[in-house]
C-alpha positions in Angstrom: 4.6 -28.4 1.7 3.1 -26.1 -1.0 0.5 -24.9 1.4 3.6 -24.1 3.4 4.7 -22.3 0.7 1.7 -20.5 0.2 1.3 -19.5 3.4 4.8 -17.7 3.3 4.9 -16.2 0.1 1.5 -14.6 2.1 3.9 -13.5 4.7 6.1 -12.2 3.1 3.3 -10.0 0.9 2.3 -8.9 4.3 5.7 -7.5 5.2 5.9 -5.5 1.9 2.3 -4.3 2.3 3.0 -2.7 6.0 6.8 -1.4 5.4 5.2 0.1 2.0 2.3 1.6 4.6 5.2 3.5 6.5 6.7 5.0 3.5 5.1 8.5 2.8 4.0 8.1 -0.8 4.5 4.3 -1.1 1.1 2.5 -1.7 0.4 -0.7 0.1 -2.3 -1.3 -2.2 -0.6 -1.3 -5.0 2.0 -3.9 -3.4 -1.4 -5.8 -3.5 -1.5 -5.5 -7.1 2.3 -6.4 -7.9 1.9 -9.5 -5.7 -1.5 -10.6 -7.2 -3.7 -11.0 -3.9 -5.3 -7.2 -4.1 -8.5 -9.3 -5.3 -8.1 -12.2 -2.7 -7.6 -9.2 -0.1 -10.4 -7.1 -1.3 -12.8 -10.4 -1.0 -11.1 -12.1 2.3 -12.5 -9.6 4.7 -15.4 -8.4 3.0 -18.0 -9.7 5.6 -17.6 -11.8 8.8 -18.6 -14.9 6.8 -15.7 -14.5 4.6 -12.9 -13.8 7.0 -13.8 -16.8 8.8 -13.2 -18.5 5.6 -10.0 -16.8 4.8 -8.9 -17.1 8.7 -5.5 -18.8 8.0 -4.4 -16.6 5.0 -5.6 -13.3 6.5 -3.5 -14.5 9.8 -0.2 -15.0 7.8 -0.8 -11.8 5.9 -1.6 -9.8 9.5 1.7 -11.5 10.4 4.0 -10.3 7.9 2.2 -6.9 7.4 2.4 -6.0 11.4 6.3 -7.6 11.2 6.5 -5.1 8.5 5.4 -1.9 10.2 7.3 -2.7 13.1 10.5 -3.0 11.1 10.0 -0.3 8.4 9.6 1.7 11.9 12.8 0.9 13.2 15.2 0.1 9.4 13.4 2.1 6.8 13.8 5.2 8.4 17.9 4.9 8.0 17.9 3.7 4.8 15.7 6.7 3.7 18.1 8.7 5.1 21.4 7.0 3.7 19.8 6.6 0.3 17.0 7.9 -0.3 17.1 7.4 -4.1 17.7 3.5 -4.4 15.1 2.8 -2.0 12.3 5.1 -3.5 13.6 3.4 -7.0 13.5 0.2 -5.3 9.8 0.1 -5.2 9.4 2.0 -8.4 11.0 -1.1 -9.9 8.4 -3.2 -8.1 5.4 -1.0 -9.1 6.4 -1.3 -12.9 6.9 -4.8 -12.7 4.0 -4.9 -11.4 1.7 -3.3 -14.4 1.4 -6.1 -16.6 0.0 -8.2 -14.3 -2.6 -5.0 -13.4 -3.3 -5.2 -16.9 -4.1 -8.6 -17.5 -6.1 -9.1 -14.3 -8.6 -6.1 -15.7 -8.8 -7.4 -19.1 -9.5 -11.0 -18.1 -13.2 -10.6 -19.2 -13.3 -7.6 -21.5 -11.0 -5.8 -23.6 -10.1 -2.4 -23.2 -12.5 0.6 -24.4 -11.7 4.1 -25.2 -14.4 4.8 -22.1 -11.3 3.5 -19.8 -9.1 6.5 -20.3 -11.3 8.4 -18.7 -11.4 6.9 -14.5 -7.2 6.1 -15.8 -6.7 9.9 -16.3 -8.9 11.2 -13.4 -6.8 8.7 -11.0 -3.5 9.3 -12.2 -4.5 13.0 -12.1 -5.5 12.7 -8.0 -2.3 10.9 -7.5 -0.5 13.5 -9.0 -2.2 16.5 -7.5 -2.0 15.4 -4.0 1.9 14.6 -4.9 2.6 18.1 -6.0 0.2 19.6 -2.6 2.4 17.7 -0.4 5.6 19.4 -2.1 4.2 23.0 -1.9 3.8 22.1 1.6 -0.1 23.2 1.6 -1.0 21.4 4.7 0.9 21.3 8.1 -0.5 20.3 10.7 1.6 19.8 14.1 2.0 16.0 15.4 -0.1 15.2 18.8 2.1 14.4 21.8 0.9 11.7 23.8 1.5 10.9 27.2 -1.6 9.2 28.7 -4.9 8.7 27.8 -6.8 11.3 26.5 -10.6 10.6 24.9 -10.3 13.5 22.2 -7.2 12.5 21.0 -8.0 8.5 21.0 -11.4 9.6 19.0 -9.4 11.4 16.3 -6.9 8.7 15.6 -9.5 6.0 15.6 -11.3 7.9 13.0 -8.2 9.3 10.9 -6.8 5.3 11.4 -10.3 4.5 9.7 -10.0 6.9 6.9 -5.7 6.0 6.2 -7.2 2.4 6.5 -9.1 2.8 3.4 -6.6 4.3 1.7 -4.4 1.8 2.2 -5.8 -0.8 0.3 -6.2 1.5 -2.9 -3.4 1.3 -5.3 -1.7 4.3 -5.8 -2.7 5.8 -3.0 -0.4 6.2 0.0 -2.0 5.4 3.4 0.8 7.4 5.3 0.6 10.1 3.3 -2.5 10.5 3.9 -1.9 10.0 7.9 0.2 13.1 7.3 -2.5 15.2 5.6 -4.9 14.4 9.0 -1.9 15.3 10.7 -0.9 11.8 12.6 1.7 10.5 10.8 4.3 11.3 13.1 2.2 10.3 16.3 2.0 6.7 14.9 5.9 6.6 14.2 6.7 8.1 17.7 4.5 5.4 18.9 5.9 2.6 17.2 9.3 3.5 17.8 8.3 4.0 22.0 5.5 1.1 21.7 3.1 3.7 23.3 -0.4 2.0 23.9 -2.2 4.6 24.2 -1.6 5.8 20.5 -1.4 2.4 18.9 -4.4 0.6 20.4 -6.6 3.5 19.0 -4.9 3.7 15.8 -5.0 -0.2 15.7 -9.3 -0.3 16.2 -9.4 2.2 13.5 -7.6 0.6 11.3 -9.8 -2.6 11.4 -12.7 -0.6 11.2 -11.4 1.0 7.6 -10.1 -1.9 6.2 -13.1 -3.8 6.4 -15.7 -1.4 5.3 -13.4 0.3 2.5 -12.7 -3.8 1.3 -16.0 -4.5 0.8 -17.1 -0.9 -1.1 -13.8 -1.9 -3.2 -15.2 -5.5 -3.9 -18.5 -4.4 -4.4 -17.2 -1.9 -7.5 -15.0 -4.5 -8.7 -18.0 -7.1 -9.4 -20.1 -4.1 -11.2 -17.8 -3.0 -13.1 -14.4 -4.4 -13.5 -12.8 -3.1 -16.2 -13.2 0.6 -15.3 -12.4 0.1 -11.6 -9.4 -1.5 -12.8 -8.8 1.4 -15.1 -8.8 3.6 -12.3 -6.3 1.6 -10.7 -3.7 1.5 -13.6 -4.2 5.3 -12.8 -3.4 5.2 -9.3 -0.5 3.1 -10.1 1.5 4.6 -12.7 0.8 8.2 -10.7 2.3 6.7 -7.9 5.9 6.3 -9.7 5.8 10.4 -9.9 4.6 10.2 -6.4 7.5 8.7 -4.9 10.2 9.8 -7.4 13.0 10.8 -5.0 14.4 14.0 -4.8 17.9 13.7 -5.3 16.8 12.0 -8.8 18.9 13.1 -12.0 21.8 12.8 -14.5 24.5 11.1 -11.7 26.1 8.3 -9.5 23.5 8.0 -7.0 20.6 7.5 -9.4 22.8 5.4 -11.8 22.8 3.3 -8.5 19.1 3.9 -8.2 18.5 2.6 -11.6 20.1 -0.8 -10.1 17.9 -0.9 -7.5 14.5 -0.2 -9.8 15.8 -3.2 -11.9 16.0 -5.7 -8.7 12.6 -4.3 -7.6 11.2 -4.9 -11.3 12.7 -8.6 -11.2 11.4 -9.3 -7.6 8.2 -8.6 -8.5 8.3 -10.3 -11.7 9.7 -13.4 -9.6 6.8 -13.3 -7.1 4.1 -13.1 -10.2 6.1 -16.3 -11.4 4.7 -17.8 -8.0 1.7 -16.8 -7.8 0.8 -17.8 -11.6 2.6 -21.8 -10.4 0.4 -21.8 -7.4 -2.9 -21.1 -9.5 -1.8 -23.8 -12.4 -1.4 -26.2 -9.2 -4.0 -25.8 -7.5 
């Protein structure tokens, strides 16, 4: 039964992780950080060796985050549109709930040094910047329209997949914002929406190929050097909050609402560091 459990609390991490993917400045990996498994993640499917070890948890986590793409793709895209301000405060509330956890994992061997405001400054500061690009509207690039195969167009989402990939599994950093940067954000949704092959079979082989090399460079930094990668993450974090602050945000109803929202997100994630921390003490 408590592997049972296990296994769907992994699930359910999963689903977060991909509808937070879908979300244009929403960070997957820093869902990975509120849940507690960016570390298990990281290490899982740094080498061939270790995914075969971590086959059953990386299968229930594939699960839940491919559910979640495929329903953020179809749901998320009308609740943006209804309320846009309680669901971007939603997830604010479960990225500050998640800090403290953040902060404990990165301090677990050494305390902190003044040295660590320096990668926290630099990453908040990247956050930050590409937030405030994306609102000056300093890159458009027009969406590809596939019908059929086409070779040049497969190529450039199997390496732009490759490079959201990485980003993905970086707190802070928004993997579909990125996607629209390299201009294929809206291909992917199309194609998710139409379940078009011929984008998402591409996209899917780049993926893989991202999130395995960028895990292991990430897993590599974290054993050298803990404490300032984690630094840099606690950057990437709390710029992420600006990052996705909605626009409608201000003195009235709807963000009073919002508010709401930010305190049920603080409290789910809060409830599923509660889980995590009586799995460990079992186990």
């Amino acid at each position: 039964m408590n592997k049972t459990v296990e296994h769907l609390r992994f699930f359910l991490c999963g689903i977060v992780f991909g509808i937070a993917n879908v979300i244009p400045g929403v960070s997957g990996g820093t869902m990975l950080v509120v849940f507690g498994i960016f570390d298990k993640l990281t290490e899982a499917i740094s080498g061939f060796k270790k995914i075969i070890g971590n086959l059953s948890f990386l299968i229930s986590f594939a699960l839940g985050a491919g559910g979640g793409i495929l329903l953020s793709a179809k749901v998320l895209g009308s609740l943006f549109k209804s309320f846009p301000v309680q669901t971007n405060m939603f997830f604010i509330g479960l990225i500050l709930g998640g800090v403290p956890l953040l902060y404990r994992f990165g301090t677990s061997e050494k305390s902190v040094k003044p040295l660590c405001a320096v990668p926290f400054m630099i990453a908040m500061a990247v956050v930050i910047g590409l937030t405030v690009l994306d609102r000056m509207n300093v890159i458009d690039i027009a969406p590809d329209e596939v019908t059929g195969f086409d070779l040049i167009i497969s190529i450039k989402l199997v390496v732009c997949a490759a490079i959201a990939a990485v980003t993905m599994i970086i707190p802070g950093i928004s993997g579909s914002f990125v996607m629209m940067l390299l201009g294929v954000y809206q291909t992917i949704i199309s194609a998710l929406d139409s379940f078009n092959l011929y984008v998402i079979i591409p996209f899917a082989i780049g993926a893989v190929i991202g999130i395995i090399l960028g895990s292991k460079l990430i897993s590599m930094l974290i054993k050298k050097n803990k404490l300032m990668v984690y630094s840099a993450l606690m950057g990437l974090v709390i710029g992420s909050v600006y990052a996705i602050l909605p626009e409608g945000f201000g003195f009235n109803l709807e963000t009073g609402f919002g508010f709401v929202c930010a305190l049920f997100g603080v409290l789910a994630s809060v409830l599923i560091e509660k889980l995590n921390s009586a799995e460990k003490s079992e186990s």
